[in-house]
MIFI-531976 format. One record per residue (C-alpha): x, y, z; residue in one letter. Coordinates in steps of 0.2 Angstrom, whole numbers, padded with zeros to 4 digits, always signed. Last residue first. Layout:
<atoms>
XYZA
...
</atoms>
This chain:
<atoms>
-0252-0171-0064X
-0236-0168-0052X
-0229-0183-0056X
-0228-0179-0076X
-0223-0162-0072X
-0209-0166-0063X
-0204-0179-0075X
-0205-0167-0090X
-0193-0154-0080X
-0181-0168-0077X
-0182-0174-0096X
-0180-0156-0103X
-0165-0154-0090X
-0167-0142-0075X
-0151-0145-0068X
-0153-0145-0054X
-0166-0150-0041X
-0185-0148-0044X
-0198-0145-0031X
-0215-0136-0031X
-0223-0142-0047X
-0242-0141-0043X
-0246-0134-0060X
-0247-0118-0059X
-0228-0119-0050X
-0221-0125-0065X
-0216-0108-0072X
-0211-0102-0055X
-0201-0115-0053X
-0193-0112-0071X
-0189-0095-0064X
-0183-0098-0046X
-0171-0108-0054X
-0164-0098-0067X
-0160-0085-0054X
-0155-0100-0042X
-0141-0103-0055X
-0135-0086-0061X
-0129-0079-0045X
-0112-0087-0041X
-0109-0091-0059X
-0109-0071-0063X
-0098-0065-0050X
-0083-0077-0051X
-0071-0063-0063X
-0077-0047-0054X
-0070-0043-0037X
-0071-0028-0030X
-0061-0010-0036X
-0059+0003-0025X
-0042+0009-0031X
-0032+0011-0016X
-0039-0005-0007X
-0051-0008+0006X
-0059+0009+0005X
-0072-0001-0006X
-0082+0007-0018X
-0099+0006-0021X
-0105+0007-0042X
-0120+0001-0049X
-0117-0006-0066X
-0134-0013-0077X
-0131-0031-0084X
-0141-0036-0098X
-0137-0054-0104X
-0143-0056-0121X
-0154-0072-0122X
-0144-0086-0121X
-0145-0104-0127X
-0142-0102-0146X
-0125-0097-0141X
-0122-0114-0133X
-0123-0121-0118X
-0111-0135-0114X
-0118-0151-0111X
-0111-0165-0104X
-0115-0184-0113X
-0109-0178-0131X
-0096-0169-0125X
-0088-0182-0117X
-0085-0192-0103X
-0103-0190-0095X
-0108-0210-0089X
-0093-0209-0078X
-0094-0228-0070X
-0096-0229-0053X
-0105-0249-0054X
-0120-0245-0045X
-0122-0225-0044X
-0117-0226-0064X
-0109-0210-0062X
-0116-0191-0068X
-0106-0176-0070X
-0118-0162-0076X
-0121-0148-0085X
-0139-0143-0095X
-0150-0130-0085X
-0144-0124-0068X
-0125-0127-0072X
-0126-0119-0089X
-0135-0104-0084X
-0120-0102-0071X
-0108-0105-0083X
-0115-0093-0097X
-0117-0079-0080X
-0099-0082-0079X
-0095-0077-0095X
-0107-0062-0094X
-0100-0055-0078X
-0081-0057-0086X
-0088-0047-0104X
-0097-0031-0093X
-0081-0032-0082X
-0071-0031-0099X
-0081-0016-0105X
-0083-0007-0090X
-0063-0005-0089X
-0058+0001-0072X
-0075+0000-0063X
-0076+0007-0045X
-0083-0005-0033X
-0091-0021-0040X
-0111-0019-0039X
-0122-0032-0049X
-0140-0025-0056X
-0143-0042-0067X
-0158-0046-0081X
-0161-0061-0092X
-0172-0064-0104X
-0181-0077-0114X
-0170-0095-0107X
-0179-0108-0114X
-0183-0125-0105X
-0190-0143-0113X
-0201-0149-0104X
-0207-0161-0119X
-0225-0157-0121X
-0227-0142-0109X
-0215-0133-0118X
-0205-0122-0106X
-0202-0103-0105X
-0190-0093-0095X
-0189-0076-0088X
-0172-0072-0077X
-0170-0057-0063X
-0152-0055-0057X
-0151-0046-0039X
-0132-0041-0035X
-0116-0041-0024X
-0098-0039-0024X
-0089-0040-0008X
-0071-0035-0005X
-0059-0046+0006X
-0047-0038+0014X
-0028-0048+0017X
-0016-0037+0014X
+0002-0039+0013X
+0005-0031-0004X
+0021-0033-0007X
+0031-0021-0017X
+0045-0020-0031X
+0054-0001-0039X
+0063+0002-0053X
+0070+0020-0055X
+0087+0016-0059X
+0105+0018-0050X
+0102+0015-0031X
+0100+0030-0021X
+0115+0034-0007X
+0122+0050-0014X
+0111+0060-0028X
+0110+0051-0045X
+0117+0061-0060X
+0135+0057-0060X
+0130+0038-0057X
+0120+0039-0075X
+0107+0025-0076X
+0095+0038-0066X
+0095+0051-0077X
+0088+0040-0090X
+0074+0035-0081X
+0073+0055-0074X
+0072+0061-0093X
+0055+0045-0096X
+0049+0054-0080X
+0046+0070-0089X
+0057+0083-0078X
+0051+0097-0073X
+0057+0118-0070X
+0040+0128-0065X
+0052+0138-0053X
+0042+0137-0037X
+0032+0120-0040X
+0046+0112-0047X
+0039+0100-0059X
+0039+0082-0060X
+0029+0076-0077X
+0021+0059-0080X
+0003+0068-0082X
+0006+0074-0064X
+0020+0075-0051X
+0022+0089-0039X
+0040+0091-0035X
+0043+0104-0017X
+0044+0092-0007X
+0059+0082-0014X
+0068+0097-0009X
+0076+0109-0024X
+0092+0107-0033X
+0082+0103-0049X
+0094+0087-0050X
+0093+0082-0033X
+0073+0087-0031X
+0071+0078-0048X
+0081+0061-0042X
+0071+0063-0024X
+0054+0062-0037X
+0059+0049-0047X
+0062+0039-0031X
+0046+0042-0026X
+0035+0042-0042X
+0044+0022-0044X
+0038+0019-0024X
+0020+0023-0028X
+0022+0012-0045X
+0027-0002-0035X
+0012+0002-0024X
-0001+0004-0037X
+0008-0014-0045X
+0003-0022-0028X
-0014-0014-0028X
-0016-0023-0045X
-0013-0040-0038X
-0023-0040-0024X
-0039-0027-0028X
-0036-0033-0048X
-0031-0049-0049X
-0042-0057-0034X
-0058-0066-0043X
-0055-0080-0032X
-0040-0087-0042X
-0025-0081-0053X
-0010-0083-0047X
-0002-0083-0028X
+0014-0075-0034X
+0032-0074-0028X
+0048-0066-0039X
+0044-0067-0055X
+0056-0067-0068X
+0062-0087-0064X
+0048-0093-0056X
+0039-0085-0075X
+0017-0085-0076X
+0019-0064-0076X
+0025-0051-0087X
+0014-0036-0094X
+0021-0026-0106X
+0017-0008-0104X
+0022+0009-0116X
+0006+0004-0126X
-0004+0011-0113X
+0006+0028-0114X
+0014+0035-0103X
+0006+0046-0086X
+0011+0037-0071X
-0002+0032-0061X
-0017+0034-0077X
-0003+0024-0088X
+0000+0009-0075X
-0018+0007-0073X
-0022+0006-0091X
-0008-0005-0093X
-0017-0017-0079X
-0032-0017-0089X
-0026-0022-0105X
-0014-0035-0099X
-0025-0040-0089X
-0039-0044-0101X
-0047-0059-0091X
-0041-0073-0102X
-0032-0084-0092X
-0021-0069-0085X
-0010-0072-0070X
-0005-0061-0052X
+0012-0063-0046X
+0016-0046-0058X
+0030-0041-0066X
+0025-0026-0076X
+0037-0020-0088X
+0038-0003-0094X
+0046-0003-0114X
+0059+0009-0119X
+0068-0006-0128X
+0081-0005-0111X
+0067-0010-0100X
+0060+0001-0087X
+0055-0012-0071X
+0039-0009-0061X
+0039-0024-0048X
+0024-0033-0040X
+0019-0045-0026X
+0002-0052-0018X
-0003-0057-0002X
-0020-0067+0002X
-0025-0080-0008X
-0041-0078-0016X
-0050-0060-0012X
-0070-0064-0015X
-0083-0064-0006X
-0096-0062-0017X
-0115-0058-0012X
-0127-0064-0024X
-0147-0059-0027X
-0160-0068-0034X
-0177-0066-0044X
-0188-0077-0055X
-0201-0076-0069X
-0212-0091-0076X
-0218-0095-0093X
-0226-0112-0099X
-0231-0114-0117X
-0245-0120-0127X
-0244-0105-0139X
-0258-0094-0129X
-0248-0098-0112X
-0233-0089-0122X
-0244-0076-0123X
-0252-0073-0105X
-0237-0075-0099X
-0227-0060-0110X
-0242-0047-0105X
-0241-0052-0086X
-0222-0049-0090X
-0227-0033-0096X
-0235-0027-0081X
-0221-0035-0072X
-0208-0025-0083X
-0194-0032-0070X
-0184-0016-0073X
-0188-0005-0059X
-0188-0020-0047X
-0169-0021-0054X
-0164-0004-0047X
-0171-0006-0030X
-0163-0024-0028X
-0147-0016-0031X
-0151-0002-0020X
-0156-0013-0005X
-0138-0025-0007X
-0129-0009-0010X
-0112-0013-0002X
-0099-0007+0010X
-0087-0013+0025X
-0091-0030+0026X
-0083-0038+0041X
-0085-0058+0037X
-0087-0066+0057X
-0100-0081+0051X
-0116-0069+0057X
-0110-0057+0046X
-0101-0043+0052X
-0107-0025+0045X
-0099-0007+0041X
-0109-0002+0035X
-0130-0003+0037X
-0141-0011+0023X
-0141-0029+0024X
-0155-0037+0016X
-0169-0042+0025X
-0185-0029+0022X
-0177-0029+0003X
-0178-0048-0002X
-0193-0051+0007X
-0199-0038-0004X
-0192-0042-0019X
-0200-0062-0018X
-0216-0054-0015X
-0222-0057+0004X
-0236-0075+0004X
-0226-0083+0018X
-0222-0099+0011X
-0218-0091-0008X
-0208-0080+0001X
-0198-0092+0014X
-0197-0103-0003X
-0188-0090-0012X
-0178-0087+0005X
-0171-0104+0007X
-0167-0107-0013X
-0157-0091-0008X
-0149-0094+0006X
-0143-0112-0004X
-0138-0107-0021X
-0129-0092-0012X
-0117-0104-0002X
-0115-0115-0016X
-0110-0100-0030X
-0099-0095-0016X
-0088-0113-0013X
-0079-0112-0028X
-0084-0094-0036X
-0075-0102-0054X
-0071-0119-0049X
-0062-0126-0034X
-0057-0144-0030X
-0067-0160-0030X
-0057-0177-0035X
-0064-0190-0048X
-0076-0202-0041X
-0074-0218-0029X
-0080-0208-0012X
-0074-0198+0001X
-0085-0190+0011X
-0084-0171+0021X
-0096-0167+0033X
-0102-0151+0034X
-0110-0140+0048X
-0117-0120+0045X
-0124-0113+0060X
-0131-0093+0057X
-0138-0084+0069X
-0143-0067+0067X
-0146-0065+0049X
-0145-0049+0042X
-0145-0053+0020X
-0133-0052+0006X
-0128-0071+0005X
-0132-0079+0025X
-0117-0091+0017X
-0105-0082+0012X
-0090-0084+0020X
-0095-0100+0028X
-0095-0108+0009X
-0077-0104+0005X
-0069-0108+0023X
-0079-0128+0022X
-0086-0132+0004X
-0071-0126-0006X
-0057-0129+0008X
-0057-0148+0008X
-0056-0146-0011X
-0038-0136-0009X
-0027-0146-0020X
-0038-0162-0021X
-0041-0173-0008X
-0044-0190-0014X
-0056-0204-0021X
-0072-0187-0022X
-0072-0175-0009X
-0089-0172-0009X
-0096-0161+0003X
-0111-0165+0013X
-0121-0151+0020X
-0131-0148+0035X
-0138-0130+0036X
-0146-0119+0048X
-0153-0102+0044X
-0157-0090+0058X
-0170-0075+0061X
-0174-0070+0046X
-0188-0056+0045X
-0205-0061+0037X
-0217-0051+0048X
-0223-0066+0060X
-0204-0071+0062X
-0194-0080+0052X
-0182-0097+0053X
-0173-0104+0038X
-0169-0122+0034X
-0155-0132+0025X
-0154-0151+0020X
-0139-0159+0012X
-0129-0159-0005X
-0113-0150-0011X
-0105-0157-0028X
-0098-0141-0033X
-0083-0143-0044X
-0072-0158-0056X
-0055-0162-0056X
-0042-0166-0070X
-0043-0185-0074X
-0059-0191-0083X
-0069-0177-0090X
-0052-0171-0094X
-0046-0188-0102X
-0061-0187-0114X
-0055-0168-0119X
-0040-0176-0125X
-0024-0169-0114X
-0007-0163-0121X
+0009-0172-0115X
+0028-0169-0119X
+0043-0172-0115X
+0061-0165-0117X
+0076-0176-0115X
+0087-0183-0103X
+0076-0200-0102X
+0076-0202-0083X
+0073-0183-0078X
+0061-0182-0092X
+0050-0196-0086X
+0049-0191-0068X
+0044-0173-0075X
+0030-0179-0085X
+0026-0192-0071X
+0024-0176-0057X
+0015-0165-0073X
+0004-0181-0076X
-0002-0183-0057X
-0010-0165-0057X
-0003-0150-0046X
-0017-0137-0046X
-0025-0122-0053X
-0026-0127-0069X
-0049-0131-0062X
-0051-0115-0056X
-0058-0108-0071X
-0044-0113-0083X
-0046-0105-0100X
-0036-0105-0114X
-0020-0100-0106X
-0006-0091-0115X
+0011-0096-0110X
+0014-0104-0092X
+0031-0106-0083X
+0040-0116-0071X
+0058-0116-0067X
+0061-0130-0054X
+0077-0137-0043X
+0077-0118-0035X
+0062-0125-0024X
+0074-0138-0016X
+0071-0154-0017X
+0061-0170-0011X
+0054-0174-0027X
+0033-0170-0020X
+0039-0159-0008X
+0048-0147-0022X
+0033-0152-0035X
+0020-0144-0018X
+0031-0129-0022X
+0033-0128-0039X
+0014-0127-0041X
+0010-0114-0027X
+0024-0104-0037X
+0016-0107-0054X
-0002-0099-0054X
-0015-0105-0067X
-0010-0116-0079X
-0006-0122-0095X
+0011-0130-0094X
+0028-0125-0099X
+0039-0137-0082X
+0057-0134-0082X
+0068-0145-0069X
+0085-0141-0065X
+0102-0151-0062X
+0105-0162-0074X
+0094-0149-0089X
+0078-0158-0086X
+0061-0155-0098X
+0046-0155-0096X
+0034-0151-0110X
+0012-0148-0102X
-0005-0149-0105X
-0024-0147-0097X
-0038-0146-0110X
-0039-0127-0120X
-0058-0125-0122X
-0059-0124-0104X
-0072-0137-0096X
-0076-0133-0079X
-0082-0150-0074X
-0101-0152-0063X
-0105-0162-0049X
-0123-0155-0042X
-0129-0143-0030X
-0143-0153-0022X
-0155-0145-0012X
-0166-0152+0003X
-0176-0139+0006X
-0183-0132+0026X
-0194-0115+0028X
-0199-0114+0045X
-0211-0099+0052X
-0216-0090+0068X
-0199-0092+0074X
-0193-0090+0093X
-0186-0108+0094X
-0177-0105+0078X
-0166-0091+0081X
-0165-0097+0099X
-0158-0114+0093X
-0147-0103+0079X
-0140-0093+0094X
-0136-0110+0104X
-0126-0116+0088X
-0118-0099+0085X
-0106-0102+0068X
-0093-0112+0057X
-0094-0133+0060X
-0084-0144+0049X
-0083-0163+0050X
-0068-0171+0039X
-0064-0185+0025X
-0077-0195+0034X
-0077-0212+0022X
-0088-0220+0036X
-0069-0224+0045X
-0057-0212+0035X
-0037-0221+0039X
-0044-0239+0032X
-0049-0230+0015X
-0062-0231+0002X
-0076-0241+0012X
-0090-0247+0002X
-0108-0241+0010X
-0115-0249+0027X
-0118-0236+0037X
-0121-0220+0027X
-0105-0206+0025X
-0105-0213+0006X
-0123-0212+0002X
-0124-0194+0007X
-0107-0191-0004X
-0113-0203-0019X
-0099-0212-0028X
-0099-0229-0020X
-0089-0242-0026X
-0087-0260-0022X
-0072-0269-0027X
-0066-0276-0042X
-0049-0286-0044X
-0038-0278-0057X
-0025-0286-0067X
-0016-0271-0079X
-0010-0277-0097X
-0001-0264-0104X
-0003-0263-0123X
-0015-0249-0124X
-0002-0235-0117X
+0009-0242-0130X
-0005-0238-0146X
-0006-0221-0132X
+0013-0216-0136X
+0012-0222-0152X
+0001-0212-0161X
+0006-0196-0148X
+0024-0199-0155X
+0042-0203-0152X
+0036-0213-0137X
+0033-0211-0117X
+0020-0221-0107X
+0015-0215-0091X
+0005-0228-0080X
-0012-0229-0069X
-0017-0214-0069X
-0036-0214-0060X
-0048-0212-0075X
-0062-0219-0066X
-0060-0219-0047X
-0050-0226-0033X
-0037-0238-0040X
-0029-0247-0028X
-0010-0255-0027X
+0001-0244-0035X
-0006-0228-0042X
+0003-0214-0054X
+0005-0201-0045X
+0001-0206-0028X
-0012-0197-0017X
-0008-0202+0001X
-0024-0201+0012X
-0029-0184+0018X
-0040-0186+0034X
-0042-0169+0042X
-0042-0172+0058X
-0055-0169+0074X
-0070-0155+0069X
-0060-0144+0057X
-0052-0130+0053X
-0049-0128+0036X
-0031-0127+0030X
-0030-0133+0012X
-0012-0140+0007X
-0015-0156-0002X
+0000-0163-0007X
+0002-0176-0022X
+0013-0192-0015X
+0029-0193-0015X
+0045-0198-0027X
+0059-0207-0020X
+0064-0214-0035X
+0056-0232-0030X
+0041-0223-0029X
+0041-0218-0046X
+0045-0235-0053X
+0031-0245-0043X
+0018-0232-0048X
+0023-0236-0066X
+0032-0228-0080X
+0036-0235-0098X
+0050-0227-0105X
+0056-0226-0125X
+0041-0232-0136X
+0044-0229-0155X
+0041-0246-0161X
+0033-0256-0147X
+0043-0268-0137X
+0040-0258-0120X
+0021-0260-0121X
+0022-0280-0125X
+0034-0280-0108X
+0019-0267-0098X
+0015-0280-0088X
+0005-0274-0070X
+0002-0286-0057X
-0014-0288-0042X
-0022-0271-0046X
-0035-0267-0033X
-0050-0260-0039X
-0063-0246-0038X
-0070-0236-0050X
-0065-0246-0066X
-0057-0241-0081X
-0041-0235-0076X
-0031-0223-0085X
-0014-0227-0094X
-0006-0212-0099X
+0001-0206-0114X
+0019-0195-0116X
+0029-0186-0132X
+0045-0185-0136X
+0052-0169-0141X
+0060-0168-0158X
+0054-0150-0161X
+0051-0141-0145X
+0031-0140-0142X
+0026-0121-0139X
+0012-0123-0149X
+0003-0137-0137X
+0008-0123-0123X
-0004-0111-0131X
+0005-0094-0140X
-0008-0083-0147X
-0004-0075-0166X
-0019-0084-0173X
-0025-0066-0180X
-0040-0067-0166X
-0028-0068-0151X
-0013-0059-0158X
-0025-0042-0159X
-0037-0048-0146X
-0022-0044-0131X
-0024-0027-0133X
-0041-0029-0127X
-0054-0015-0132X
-0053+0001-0120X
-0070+0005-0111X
-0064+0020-0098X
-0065+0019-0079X
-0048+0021-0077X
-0038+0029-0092X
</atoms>
């Protein structure tokens, strides 16, 4: 079963409309909750009267900041560890806020009604005083003299200074260079935009919380809510349904799931709250937003000898979950991408500023890290003359195992073969062909290449259990979580190639505090070499104790049962037992040998903490119109490595939705603020654009396969790959489109109107 293409088995209930999202799960006769939102970027809020709000038909609690700290209840938790330079400065991050307001959106009070109508009509009728401040929501422009300050505890808005790397070994790097590339590059604010928004029902028993929510991990969740209310972690039960799409972003504790809890504990009765799509541009969190100046050093025949980079890191009014980590831990991992370099200094600076919090979004901190090496080596080729492969290949790393210049051990890859497979496919005799044709319809066309290096692993630690149901149905308990990845199918194909049933003989549990014992959930593309090497050794310890029961029953040593094709046969007899006898056998107390446990359910932990590396070089071909700069992508091209491939289907459909995200993000998203005022200017769908299908060109991806000894199936990381190498693809594409005409800078995204501009100042 590994290594085959298996359809879903979760697309069944999917596309008959039999999946279960937490707005379907509502209980009947549930109220319903609104929240209040500010309208300004940064205030102070001198009185709050919600008496109109209270009066309205329907409307049973009106929540403040005021109320909720008066229960005790604390501010939001932000347990990223990074390292820094001096503190880490996390101011307190109220649920619903009390005396500022910080950003756009910030909750500002929780209204409860019978109905969503009337739950928001209330929300409406609360009459806040707010006195403007300044605002500033630019990181660079933050951490200047002079700009607004957000909070007395973060003089200059520094949230944090970050340093990883050799600083003397990057001044030799440098000193000894024949060449200095040097960009300023902007990896711009963008929202992660599930087609499912964030929700939640909460409900409280008198003694016990339960939180259905869509999300991506529960027992990170219920633990920051235990610190948060002041109690035990056995005071909460949380658990997700099916998840339509989180990305990162459901990864955290929000401010409405601590007032939706609040509310239910004072009211005794279920609540619930489903987000508009306006709200999430508003209030959930947004990704990237990395800026600063970087520059390579080479000798005289193009070999990198150090890269340098000082970055600002937004961190937006507060510290998000684990947004100190994204731009700091995440980014030194891979930063130096698929390439020997020496010497290596990265230093950030962390800024607050009056915009919605920063946490981590599919690759979070990779796709940053690889946006930068490479915009540095594209412009190292294009300064140096070498053909943008060939630089590629004469730097990239090519001897395991290796330890970047930022301490990451990588013990296998196929950086040089990667790019090898891809020149093959360039076409550039036919893209010569394709240039000079779309030049004959007015039209610009231009051709670019990237590679990517993934680190990815998440959170470290991961736990499973194997446990035969009394329906004749193996559960999989697993910390891990699906938001769409295909887990159920590819962890049932797993669990039938170890122990030899049938694929449909698997049900996969997760999301569940109360069935699952710990998990770190879904996040930095870590389900299958964390989560699914848990389950391996589960079902390891499930083949044991089957084993011992066969040796007992078959009278014979344990050594001498070979198990295969979920038979145990005694190798000098040729007696066996199918597993499905020995789980019955091992009910039976008559039947177990002295000192085993009755059944054959097993648990482990998987204490590891490898990272794998994914990699790849991604080719794009684009075309603009020279009238109105508008970009089309024609063809897109990746040769992306991730070990050993246990459903090529599903990996071939994970690389390509993050490739539409990573094409997106270099061509159409983004966040933008009024830099005066710090007003969202994109708070809908008619402000932020998606793409679409009409956007992509088929995205070709061609499987080499290295894998990793790191875990016992040789799987790497999949799920963030795509968005980490898509944007500078795209990028060095529409440059080289421009560069006939003088254009030799452009930042993302390459809009219609920003590629036009560019043109129109370089003529």
């Amino acid at each position: 079963m590994i290594g085959e293409n298996r359809r879903r088995i979760e697309d069944a209930r999917f596309l008959l409309g039999e999946g279960r999202y937490v707005a379907d799960l509502i209980p009947s006769g549930a109220l319903h909750g609104a929240v209040l939102r500010s309208p300004h970027a940064h205030a102070r809020i001198t009185a709050v009267d919600a008496a109109a709000a209270r009066a309205l038909p329907g409307v049973a609690l009106v929540l403040t900041g005021a109320d909720l700290a008066d229960e005790g209840i604390g501010p939001l938790p932000c347990p990223a560890v990074v390292a820094t330079i001096g503190p880490l400065i996390i101011p307190d991050r109220p649920a619903l806020a009390r005396d500022e307001v910080k950003h756009v959106g910030e909750p500002v009070a929780f209204v409860v009604a019978a109905t969503p109508a009337q739950a928001r009509d209330a929300a409406e009728a609360i009459l806040v005083d707010y006195d403007p401040l300044p605002a500033v929501v630019d990181s660079r422009a933050a951490l200047a003299p002079g700009a607004p300050q957000l909070w007395p505890e973060a003089p200059g808005n520094r949230a944090f200074r970050f340093e990883r790397g050799d600083r003397a070994a990057m001044q030799a790097g440098f000193a000894a260079a024949a060449r200095v590339v040097e960009l300023d590059l902007v990896n711009h604010r963008v929202h992660a935009a599930p087609i499912e928004p964030r929700g939640a029902v909460a409900s409280w028993d008198g003694s016990r919380f339960d939180l259905l929510f869509s999300g991506m991990g529960v027992h990170g969740i219920r633990a920051q809510l235990a610190t948060v209310f002041g109690l035990d972690e056995a005071a909460f039960h949380l658990r997700c349904p099916d998840v339509g799409g989180g990305f990162g972003m459901k990864n955290f504790l929000f401010p409405e799931h601590v007032a939706l809890l609040a509310a239910a504990r004072r009211l005794g009765h279920p609540v619930a709250w489903i987000a508009e799509h306006t709200e999430e541009f508003q209030g959930a969190v947004h990704a990237r937003d990395f800026q600063g100046k970087a520059r390579l050093a080479l000798d005289a025949e193009g070999r990198f000898l150090a890269l340098h980079a000082q970055m600002a890191g937004d961190m937006g009014a507060y510290c998000s979950a684990f947004g100190p980590a994204v731009p700091t831990n995440s980014v030194s991992t891979a930063i130096g991408g698929v390439y020997a370099i020496p010497a290596i200094l990265l230093e950030v600076e962390g800024a607050f500023t009056n915009s919605l919090p920063v946490d981590a979004y599919r690759g979070a901190g990779k796709p940053e890290a690889n946006y930068l090496t490479e915009r540095l080596v594209e412009a190292a080729a294009r300064a140096t003359g070498i053909d943008a492969v060939e630089i590629r290949r004469r730097n990239a790393i090519a001897a395991f195992p290796y330890r970047s210049a930022t301490g990451m051990l990588m013990d296998t890859g196929r950086f040089r073969d990667n790019l090898g497979d891809l020149e093959a496919l360039l076409d550039r005799e036919g893209f010569a062909a394709r240039r000079a044709e779309s030049e004959a319809r007015g039209m610009l066309r231009g051709q670019g290449v990237a590679c990517f290096l993934e680190t990815s692993r998440g959170a470290p630690r991961e736990w499973a259990a194997v446990r035969f149901a009394a329906d004749g149905m193996v559960d999989l308990a697993i910390g891990t979580q699906s938001n769409g990845q295909g887990l159920e199918t590819s962890f049932a194909q797993i669990a039938s190639a170890w122990l030899g049933l049938e694929e449909s003989r698997f049900r996969l549990v997760q999301a569940d505090t109360d069935l699952v014992a710990f998990g770190n959930g879904h996040g930095g593309a870590r389900s299958l070499h964390v989560g699914a090497t848990a389950l391996v050794l589960a079902m390891d310890k499930v083949i044991e104790k089957a084993r011992r029961l066969a040796g007992h029953l078959l009278q014979v040593a344990p050594e001498s049962v070979e198990f295969a094709e979920g038979c145990f046969t005694c190798t000098a007899t040729g007696q066996a037992f199918t597993l499905d006898a020995l789980v019955e056998a091992s009910r039976d107390p008559e039947d177990v040998p002295e000192g085993m446990e009755l059944g054959l359910d097993a648990e482990a932990m998987n204490l590891s903490e490898l990272v794998t590396f994914p990699s790849g070089a991604h080719c794009a071909e684009v075309e603009i119109d020279r009238e109105t700069g508008a970009v089309t992508l024609a063809r897109y091209q990746a040769v992306d490595d991730y070990g050993a491939l246990v459903n090529p289907m599903l990996t071939r459909g994970q690389v390509q939705g993050g490739l539409a995200q990573g094409i997106g993000q270099a061509l159409q998203e983004r966040i933008a603020y009024d830099p005066e005022t710090g007003q969202l200017l994109s708070a809908s769908f008619m402000d932020y654009a998606l793409p679409r299908a009409a956007d992509l060109p088929d995205l070709a991806i061609t499987f080499g396969e290295a894998p990793t000894q790191s875990n016992p199936l040789g799987v790497k990381g999949v799920g963030q790959a795509g968005a980490i190498g898509a944007p500078q693809t795209v990028m060095h594409a529409v440059l080289d489109a421009l560069r006939p005409l003088g254009v030799t800078a452009l930042q993302m995204p390459a809009t219609a109107e920003s590629v036009w501009r560019a043109m129109r100042d370089a003529n």
